[in-house]
SEVOZA-897148 format. One record per residue (C-alpha): residue number from 1; x, y, z. Coordinates in Angstrom, 1 decimal, m for minus. Each point is the difference from the previous one (the first is absolute). Layout:
BEGIN
SITE    k       x       y       z
SITE  NUM       X       Y       Z
...
This chain:
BEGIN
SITE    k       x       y       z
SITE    1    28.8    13.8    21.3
SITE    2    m3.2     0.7     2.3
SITE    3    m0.7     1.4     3.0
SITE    4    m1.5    m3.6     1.5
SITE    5     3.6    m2.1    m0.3
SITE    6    m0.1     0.5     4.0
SITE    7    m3.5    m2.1    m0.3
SITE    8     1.6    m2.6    m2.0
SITE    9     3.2    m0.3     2.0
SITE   10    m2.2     0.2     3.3
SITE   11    m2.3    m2.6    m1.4
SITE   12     2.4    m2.3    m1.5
SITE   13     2.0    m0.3     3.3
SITE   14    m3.5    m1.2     1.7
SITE   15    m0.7    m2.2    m2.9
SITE   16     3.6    m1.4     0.7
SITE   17    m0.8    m0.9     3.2
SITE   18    m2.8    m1.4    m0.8
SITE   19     1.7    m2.7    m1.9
SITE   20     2.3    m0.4     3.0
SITE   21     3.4     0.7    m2.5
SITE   22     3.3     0.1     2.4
SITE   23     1.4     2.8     1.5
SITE   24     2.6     0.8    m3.3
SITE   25    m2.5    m0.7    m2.4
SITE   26    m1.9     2.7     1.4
SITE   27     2.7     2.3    m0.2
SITE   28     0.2    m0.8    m3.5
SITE   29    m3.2     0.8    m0.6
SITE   30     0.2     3.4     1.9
SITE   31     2.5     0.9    m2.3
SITE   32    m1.3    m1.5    m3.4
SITE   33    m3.5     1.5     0.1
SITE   34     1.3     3.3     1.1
SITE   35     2.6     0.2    m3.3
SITE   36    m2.7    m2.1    m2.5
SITE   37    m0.3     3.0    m2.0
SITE   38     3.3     1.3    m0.1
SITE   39     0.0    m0.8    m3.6
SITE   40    m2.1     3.2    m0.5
SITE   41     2.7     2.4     0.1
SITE   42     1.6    m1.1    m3.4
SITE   43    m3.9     0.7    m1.3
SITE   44    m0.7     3.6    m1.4
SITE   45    m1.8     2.7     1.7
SITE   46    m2.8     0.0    m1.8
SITE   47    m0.6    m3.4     1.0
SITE   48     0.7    m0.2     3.4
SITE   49    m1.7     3.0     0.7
SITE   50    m3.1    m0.3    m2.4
SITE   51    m3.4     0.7     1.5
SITE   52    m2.2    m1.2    m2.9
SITE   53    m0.4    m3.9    m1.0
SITE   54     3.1    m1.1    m1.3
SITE   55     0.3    m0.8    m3.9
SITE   56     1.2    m3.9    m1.0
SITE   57     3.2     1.7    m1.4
SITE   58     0.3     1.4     3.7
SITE   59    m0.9    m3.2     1.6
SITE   60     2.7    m2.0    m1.9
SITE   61     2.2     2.2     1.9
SITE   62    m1.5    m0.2     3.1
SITE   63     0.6    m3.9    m0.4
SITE   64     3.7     0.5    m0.3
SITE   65     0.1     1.3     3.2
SITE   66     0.7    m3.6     1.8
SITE   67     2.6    m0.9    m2.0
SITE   68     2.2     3.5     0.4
SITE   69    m0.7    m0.1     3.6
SITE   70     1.6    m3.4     0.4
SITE   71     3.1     1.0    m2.4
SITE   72     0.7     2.8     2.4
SITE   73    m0.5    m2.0     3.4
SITE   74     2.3    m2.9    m1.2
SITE   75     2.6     2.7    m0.1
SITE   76    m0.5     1.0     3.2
SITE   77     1.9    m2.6     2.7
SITE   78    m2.2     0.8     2.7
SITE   79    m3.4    m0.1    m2.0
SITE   80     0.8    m2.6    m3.0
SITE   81    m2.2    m2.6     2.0
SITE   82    m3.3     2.1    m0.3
SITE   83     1.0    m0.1    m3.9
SITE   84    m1.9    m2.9    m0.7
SITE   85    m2.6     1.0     1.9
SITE   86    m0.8     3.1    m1.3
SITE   87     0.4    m1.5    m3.6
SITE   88    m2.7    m2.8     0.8
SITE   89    m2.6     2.4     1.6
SITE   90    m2.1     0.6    m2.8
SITE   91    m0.2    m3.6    m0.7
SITE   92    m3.4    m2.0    m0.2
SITE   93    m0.9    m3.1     1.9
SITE   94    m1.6    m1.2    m3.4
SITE   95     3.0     1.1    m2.6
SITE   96    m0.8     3.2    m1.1
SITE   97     1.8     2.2     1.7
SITE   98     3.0     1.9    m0.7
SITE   99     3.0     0.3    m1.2
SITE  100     0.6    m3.6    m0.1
SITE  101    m2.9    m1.7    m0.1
SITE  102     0.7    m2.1     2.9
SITE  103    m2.6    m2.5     1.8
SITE  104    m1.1    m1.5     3.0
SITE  105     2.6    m0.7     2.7
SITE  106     2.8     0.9    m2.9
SITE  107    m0.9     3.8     1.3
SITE  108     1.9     0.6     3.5
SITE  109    m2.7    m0.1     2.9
SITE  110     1.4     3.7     1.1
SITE  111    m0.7     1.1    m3.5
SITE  112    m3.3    m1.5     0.4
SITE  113    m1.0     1.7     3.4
SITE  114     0.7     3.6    m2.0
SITE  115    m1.9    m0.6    m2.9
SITE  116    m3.4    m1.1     2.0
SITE  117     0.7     2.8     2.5
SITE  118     0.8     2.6    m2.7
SITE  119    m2.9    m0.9    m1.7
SITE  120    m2.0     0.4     2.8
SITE  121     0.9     3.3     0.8
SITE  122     0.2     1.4    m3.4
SITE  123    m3.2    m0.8    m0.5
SITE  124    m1.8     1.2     2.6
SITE  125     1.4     3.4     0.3
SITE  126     0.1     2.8    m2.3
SITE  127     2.6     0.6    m2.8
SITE  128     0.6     3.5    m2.0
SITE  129    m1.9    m1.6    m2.4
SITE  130    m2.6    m1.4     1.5
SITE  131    m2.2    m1.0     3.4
SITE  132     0.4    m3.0     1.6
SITE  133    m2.9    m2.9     0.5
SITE  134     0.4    m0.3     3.7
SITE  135     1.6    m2.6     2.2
SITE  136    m3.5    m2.0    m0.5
SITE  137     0.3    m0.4    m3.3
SITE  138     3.3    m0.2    m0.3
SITE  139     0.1    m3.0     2.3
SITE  140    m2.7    m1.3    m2.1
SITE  141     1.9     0.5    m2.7
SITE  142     3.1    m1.8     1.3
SITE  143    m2.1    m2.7     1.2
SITE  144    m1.4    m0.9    m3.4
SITE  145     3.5    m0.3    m1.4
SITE  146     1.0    m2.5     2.6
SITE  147     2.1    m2.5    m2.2
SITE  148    m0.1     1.7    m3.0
SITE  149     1.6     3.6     0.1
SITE  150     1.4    m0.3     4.6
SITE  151     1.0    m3.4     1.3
SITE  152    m2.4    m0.8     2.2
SITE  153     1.7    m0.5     3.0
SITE  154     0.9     3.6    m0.1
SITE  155    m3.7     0.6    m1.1
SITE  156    m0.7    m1.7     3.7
SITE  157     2.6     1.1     2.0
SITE  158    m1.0     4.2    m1.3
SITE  159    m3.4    m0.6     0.8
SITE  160     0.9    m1.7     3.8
SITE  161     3.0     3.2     0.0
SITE  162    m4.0     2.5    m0.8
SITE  163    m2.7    m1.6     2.1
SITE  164     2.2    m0.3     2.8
SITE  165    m1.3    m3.8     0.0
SITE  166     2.7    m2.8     1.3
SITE  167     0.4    m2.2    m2.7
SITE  168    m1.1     0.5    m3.7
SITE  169    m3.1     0.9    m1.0
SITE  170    m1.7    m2.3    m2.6
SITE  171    m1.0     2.0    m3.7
SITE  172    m3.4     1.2     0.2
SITE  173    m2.3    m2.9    m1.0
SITE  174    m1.5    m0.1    m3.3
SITE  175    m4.0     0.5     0.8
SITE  176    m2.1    m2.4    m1.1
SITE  177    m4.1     0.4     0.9
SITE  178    m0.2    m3.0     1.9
SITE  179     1.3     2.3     3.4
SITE  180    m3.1     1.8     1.1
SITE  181     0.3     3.5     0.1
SITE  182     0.1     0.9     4.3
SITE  183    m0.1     3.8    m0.1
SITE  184    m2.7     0.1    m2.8
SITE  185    m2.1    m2.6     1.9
SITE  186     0.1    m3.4    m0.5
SITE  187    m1.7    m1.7    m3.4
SITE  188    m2.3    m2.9    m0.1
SITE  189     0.0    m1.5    m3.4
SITE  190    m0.3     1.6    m2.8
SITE  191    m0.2     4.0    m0.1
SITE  192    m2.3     1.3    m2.5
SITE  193     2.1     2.2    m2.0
SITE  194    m2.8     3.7     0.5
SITE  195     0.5    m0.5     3.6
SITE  196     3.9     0.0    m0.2
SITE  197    m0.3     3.1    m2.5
SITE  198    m2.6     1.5     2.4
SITE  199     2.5    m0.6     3.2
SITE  200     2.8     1.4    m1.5
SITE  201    m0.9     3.5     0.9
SITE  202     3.0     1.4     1.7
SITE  203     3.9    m1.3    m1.4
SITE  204     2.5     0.2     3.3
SITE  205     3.0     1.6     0.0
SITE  206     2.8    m1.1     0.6
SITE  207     1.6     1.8     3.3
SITE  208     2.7     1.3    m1.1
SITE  209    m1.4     2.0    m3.2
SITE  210    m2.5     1.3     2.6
SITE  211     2.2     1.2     2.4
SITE  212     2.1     1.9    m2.7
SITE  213    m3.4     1.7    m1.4
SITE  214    m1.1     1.6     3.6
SITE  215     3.5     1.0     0.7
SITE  216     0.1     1.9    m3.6
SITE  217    m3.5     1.2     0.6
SITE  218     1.2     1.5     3.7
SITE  219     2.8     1.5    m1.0
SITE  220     0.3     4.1     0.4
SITE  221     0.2     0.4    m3.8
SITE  222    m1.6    m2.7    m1.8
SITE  223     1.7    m1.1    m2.8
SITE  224    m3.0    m0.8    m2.9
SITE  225     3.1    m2.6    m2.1
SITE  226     1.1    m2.2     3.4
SITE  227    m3.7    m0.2     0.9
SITE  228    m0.9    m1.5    m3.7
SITE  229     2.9    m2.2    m0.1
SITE  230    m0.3    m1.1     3.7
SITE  231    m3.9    m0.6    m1.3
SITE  232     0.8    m2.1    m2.9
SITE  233     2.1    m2.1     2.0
SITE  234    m2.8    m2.2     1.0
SITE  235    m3.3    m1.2    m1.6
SITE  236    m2.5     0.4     3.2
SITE  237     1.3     4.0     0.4
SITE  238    m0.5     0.1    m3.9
SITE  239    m3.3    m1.0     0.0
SITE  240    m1.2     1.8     3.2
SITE  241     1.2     3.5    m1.3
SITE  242    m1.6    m0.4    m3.4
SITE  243    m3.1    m0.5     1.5
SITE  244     0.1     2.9     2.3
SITE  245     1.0     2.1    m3.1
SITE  246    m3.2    m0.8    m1.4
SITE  247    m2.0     1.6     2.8
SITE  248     1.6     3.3    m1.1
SITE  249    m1.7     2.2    m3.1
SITE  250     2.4     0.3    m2.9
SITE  251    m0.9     0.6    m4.0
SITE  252     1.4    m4.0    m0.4
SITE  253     0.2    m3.0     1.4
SITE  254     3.3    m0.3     2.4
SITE  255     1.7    m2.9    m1.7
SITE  256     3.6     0.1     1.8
SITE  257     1.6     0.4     3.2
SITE  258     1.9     3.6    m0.6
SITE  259    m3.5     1.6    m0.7
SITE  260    m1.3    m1.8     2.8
SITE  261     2.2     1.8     2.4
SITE  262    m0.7     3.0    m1.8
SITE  263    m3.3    m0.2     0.4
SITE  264    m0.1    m0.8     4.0
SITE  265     2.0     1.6     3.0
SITE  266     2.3    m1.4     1.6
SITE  267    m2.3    m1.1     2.6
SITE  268    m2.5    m2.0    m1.7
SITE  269     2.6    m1.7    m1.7
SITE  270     1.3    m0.8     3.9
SITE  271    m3.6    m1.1     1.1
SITE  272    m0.4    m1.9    m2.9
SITE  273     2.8    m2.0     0.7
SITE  274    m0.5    m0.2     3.8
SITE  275    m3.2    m2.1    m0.9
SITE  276     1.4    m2.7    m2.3
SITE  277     0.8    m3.4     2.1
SITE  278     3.8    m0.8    m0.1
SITE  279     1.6    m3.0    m1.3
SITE  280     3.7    m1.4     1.8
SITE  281     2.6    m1.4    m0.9
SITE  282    m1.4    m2.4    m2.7
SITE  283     1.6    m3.2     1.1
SITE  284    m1.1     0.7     3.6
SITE  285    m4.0    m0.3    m1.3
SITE  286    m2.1    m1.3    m1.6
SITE  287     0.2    m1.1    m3.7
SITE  288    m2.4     2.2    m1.2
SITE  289     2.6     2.9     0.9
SITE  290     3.2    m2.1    m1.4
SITE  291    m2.0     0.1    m3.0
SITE  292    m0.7     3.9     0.3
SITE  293     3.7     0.5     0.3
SITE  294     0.4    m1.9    m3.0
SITE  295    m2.1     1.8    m2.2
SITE  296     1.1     3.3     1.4
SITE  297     3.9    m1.0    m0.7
SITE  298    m1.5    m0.8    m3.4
SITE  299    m1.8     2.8    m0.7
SITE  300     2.6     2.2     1.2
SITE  301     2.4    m1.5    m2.7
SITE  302    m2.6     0.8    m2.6
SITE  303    m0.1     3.6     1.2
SITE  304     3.2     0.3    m0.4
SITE  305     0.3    m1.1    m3.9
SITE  306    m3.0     1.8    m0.8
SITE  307     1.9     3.2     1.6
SITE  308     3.0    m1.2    m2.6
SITE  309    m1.9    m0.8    m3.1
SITE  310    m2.3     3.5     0.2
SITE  311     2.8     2.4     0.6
SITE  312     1.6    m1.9    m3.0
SITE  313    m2.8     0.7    m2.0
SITE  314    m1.1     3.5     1.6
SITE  315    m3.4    m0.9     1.0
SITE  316    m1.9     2.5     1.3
SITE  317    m2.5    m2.2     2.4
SITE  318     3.1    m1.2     1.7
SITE  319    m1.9     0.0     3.9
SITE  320    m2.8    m1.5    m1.5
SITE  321     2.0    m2.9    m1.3
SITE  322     2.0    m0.6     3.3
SITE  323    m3.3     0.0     1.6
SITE  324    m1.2    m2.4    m2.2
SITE  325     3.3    m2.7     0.2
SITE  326    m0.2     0.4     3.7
SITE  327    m3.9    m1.2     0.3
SITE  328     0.6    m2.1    m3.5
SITE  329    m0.4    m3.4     2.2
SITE  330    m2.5     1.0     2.8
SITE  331    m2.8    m2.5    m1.3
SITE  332     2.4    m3.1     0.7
SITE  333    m0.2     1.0     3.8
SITE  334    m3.9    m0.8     0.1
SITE  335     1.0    m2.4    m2.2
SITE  336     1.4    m2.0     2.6
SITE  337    m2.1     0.9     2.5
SITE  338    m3.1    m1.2    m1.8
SITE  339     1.5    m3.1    m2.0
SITE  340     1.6    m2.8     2.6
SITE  341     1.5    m1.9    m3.0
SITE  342     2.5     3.4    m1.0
SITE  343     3.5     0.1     0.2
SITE  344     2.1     2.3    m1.8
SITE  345     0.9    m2.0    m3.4
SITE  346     3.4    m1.5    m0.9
SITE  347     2.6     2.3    m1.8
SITE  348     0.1    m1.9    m2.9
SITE  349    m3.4     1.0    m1.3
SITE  350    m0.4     3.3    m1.5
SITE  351    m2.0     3.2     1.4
SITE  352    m2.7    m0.5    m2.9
SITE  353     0.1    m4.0     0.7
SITE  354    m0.8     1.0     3.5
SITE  355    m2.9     1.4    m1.0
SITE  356    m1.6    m2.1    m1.9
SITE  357     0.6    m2.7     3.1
SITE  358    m2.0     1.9     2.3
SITE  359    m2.6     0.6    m2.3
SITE  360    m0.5    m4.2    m0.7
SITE  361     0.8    m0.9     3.6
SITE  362    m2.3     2.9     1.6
SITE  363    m1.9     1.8    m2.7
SITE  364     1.8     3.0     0.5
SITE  365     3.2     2.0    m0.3
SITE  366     1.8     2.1     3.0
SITE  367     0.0     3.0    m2.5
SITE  368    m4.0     0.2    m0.6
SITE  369    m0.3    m0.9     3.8
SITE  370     2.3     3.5     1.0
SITE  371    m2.3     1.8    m2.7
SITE  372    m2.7    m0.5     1.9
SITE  373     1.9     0.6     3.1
SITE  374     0.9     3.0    m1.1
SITE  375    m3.7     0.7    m1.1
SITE  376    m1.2    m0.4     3.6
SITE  377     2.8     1.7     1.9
SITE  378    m1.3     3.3    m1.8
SITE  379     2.8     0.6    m2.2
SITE  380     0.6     1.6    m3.6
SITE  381    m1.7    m1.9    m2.7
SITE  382     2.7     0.0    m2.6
SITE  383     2.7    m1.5     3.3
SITE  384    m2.6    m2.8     0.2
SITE  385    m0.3    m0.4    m3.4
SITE  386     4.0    m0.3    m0.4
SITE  387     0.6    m2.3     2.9
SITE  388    m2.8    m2.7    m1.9
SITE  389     1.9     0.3    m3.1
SITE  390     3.2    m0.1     0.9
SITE  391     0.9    m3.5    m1.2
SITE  392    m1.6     0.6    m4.0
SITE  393     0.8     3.8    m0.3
SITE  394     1.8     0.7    m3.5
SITE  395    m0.7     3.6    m0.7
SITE  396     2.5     2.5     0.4
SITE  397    m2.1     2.7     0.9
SITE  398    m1.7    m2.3     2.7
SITE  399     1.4     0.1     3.7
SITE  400     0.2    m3.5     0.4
SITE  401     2.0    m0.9    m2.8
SITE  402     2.5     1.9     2.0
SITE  403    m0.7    m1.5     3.4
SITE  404     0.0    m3.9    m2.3
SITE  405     3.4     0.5    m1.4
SITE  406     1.8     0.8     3.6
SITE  407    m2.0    m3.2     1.6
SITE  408     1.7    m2.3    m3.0
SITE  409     3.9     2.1     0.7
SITE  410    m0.5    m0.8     3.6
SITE  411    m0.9    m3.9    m0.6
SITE  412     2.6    m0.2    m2.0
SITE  413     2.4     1.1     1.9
SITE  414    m1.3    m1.4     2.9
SITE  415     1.1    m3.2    m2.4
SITE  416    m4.1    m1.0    m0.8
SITE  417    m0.8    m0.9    m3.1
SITE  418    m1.4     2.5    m2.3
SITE  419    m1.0     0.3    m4.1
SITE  420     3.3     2.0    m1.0
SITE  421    m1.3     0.5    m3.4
SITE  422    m3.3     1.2     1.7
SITE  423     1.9     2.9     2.2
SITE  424     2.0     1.3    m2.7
SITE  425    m3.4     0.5    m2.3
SITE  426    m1.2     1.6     3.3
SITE  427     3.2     2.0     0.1
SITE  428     0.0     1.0    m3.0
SITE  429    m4.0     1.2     0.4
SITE  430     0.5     1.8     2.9
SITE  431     3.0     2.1    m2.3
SITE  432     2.8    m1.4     1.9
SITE  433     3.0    m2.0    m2.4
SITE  434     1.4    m2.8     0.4
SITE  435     3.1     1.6     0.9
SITE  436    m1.8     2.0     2.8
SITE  437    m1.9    m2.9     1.0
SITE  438     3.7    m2.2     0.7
SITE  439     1.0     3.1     2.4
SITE  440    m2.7    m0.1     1.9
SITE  441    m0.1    m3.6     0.4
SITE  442     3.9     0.5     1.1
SITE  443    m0.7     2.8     2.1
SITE  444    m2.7    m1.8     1.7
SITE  445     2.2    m2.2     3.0
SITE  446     1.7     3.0     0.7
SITE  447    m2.7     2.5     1.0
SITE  448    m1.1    m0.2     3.2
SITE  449    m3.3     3.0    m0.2
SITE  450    m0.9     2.3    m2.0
SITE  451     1.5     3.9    m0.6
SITE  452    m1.7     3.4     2.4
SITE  453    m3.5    m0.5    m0.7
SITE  454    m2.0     3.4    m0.4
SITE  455    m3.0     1.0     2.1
SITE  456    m0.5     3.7    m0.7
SITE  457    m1.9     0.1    m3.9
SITE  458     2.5     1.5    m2.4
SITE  459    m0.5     3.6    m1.2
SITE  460     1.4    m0.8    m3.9
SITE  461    m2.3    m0.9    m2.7
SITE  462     0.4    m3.0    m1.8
SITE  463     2.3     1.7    m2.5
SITE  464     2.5     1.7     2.3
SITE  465     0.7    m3.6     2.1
SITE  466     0.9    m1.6    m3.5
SITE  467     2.7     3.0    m0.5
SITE  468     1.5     0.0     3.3
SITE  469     0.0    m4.4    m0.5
SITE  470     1.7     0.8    m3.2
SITE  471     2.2     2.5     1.9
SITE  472     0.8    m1.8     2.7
SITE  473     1.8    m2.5    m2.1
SITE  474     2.4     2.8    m1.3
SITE  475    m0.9     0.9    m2.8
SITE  476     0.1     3.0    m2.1
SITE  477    m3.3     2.4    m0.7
SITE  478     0.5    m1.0    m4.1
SITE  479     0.0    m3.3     1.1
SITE  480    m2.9    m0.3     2.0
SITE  481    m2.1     2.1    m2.8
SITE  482     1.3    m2.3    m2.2
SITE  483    m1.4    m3.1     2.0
SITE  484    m3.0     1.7     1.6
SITE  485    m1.2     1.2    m3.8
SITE  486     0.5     3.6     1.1
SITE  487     1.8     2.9    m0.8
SITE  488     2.9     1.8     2.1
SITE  489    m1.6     3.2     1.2
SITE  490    m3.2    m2.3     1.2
SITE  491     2.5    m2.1     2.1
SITE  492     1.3     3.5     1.5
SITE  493    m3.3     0.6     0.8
SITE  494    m1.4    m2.9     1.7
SITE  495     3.5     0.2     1.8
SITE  496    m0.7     3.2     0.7
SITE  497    m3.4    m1.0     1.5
SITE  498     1.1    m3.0     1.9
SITE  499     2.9     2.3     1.7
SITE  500    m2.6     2.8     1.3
SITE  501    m2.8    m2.9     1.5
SITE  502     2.9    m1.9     1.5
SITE  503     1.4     3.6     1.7
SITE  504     3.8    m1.0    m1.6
SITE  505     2.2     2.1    m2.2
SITE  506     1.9    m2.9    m2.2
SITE  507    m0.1    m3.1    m1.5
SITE  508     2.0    m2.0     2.7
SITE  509    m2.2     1.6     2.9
SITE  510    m3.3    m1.3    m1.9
SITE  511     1.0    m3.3    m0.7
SITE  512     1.0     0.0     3.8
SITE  513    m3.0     0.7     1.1
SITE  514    m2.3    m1.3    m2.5
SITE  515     1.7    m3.8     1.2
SITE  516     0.3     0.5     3.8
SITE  517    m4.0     0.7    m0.6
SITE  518    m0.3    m3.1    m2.2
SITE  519    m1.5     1.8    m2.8
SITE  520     2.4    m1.1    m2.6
């Protein structure tokens, strides 16, 4: 159990009033949603207390958890009420919850006012595991599974319990490009699509993402991961710093975030983010920042199953690729700025079908469009190159094959429609299995941001991070020279190596380290 079961008891009591439920169903639901997860005491240790992603083998544990939790209330006189409660609140609004797979307004409302506020919660703050997204885009989040995953009258009555507004708040409104765009400036007629490319000079960010950079870039010690992660967050602060970064001198391009704020002080980074125009809460403006919200939540998920699939497969360019997923999609911004007939496409067509639609109804394609975005905002070649062939990358060795293969995992789980047998070739390209690609997929719901992101450059060579990877998995020096190709006494060594640039005297203190600096 985590640290933010005050939140959800806190929040589920407002959401409870909310609805307006009587005085002793709301003692009913004080009780329930503070013993939900009692189940998690019959689960072991190793579980319960993991702080790495969960296997499936762990999670069909975890899913038990209702079900004991309910067993031991109902033998408690003074608790068995809150036993069907507690074994309903993992249910789904649409039937695919658990442990029963129970429906619609067959799932008791209480149980239903925990799961959206749990949800809520769990998402946006951090885990062991993993960061949160944020209350923005958890909300979003929430609101996007209104009637499918949370019964929407819970959906309503969270986001009235949030905003502080008196009644529910509608879902954010699906954008379509006959609303004129008020803080851009209005459009008459057509846009021609070079002036919408040309205007689209500066991305906003979002506030909150901004306010969490200049408080990490004030701080008395500056801490380089919080900054990069705090960075990546949003798509305008994204953007803004890899420009700046180009200013500086280096031997290469600056293609990623963490040598971005390696290459700046803290205060550029600070008065490069001062300067960018800041977006609100999307459904409070206009619907040229919904739309920016949307593709940030999007991108955002993409980021995070690129982050899956190249630890899986112990890619080395791993910054480059998250850079790359999180600025996949930037084209379909001027996109919709420049073309009044857009509207993001229906689920059930395909990533590559969406494509080709653009291309007949507008003669071009988002992705070319953030190529040349990319081209114009002054950054790395090879990032614009990857963002404009994002959608037909096949290569294994090419970046965007990487950054194409998390876009179709998150529109499929998102429930889009997607060329399965299409994905798995690309899997399989990219060197991740089948079997691989299912856990990712599966992980995918569950993760909420990605792992401590690195921001100082790593002292190992290439050779000495694949040792300590192998090592950090447990596994014997014969074994990793047996899987690495290299003999015992040359795994002592780089070992050897690795312990002296990393100042550590063992194996457990270099993994340590070598993972709180995000270099393995």
């Amino acid at each position: 159990m985590y640290a933010s079961t005050p939140l959800v008891h806190q929040l589920a009591l407002t959401v409870g009033r909310q609805l307006g439920i009587d005085a002793a169903a709301q003692a009913l639901l004080e009780l329930s949603v503070r013993v939900r997860d009692i189940g998690m005491i019959a689960l072991p240790d190793a579980v319960v207390l993991a702080t790495a992603p969960l296997s499936p083998a762990d999670w069909e544990l975890v899913n038990q958890h209702p079900v004991i939790g309910a067993e031991l209330l109902e033998g408690l006189p003074s608790a068995a009420a809150a036993g069907e409660i507690v074994r309903a609140h993992h249910e789904r609004w649409d039937g695919g919850g658990y442990p029963d797979g129970s429906r619609g307004d067959a799932i008791p409302l209480l149980s239903r006012v925990i799961a959206t506020c749990d949800a809520f919660v769990a998402m946006a703050n951090d885990r062991p595991h993993r960061r949160g997204m944020g209350a923005e885009a958890a909300l979003e989040h929430i609101s996007q599974q209104r009637g499918s995953q949370f019964d929407p009258q819970m959906v309503d009555a969270l986001i009235a319990a949030l905003t502080g507004s008196g009644g529910p708040r509608p879902v954010a409104p699906r954008v379509t490009r006959q609303t004129e765009d008020q803080d851009s400036g209005a459009r008459a007629g057509r846009t021609d699509l070079g002036r919408a490319i040309a205007g689209l000079d500066v991305v906003p960010a979002f506030a909150p993402a901004y306010e969490r950079v200049l408080a990490a870039t004030a701080a008395p010690e500056v801490d380089g991961g919080e900054l990069v992660t705090a960075l990546e967050s949003d798509t305008g602060l994204t953007i803004a710093v890899l420009r700046r970064a180009q200013t500086v001198e280096t031997r290469h391009p600056i293609a990623n975030v963490a040598d971005a704020v390696n290459a700046l002080q803290p205060s550029e980074i600070a008065e490069t983010v001062s300067a960018l125009p800041r977006a609100a809460f999307p459904w409070r403006t206009s619907s040229f920042e919904v739309l920016l919200h949307y593709f940030r939540v999007h991108a955002q998920a993409v980021s995070r199953a690129a982050d899956r699939i190249v630890r899986e497969v112990n890619l080395e360019r791993r910054d480059d690729v998250l850079v790359a997923a999180l600025l996949h999609d930037i084209g379909k911004l001027a996109l919709a700025r420049g073309m009044p007939d857009y509207a993001p496409p229906e689920k059930t067509t395909s990533p590559e079908e969406r494509v080709r639609d653009e291309r007949r109804n507008f003669g071009v394609d988002h992705a070319s469009i953030g190529g040349l975005l990319s081209e114009r905002w002054g950054l790395p070649k090879a990032l614009g190159a990857t963002i404009a062939t994002h959608h037909i990358a096949e290569a294994q060795t090419d970046i965007a094959a990487y950054v194409r293969l998390a876009d179709m995992v998150v529109h499929h789980a998102q429930g889009d429609s997607v060329d399965r047998t299409r994905m798995l070739r690309l899997a399989h390209a990219c060197g991740l299995s089948a079997g691989a690609l299912r856990d990712v997929m599966f992980d995918l719901p569950h993760a909420g941001g990605s792992q401590r992101r690195r921001a100082e450059p790593s002292p190992l060579s290439t050779r000495e991070t694949e040792v300590l990877r192998v090592l950090a998995q447990g596994k014997v020096y014969k074994v990793i020279a047996i899987e690495l190709g290299l003999s015992v006494s040359t795994v002592r060594t780089h070992l050897h190596n690795a312990y002296t640039k990393l100042g550590v005297e063992d194996r457990a203190q270099a993994v340590l380290r070598a993972t709180e600096m995000g270099w393995i």
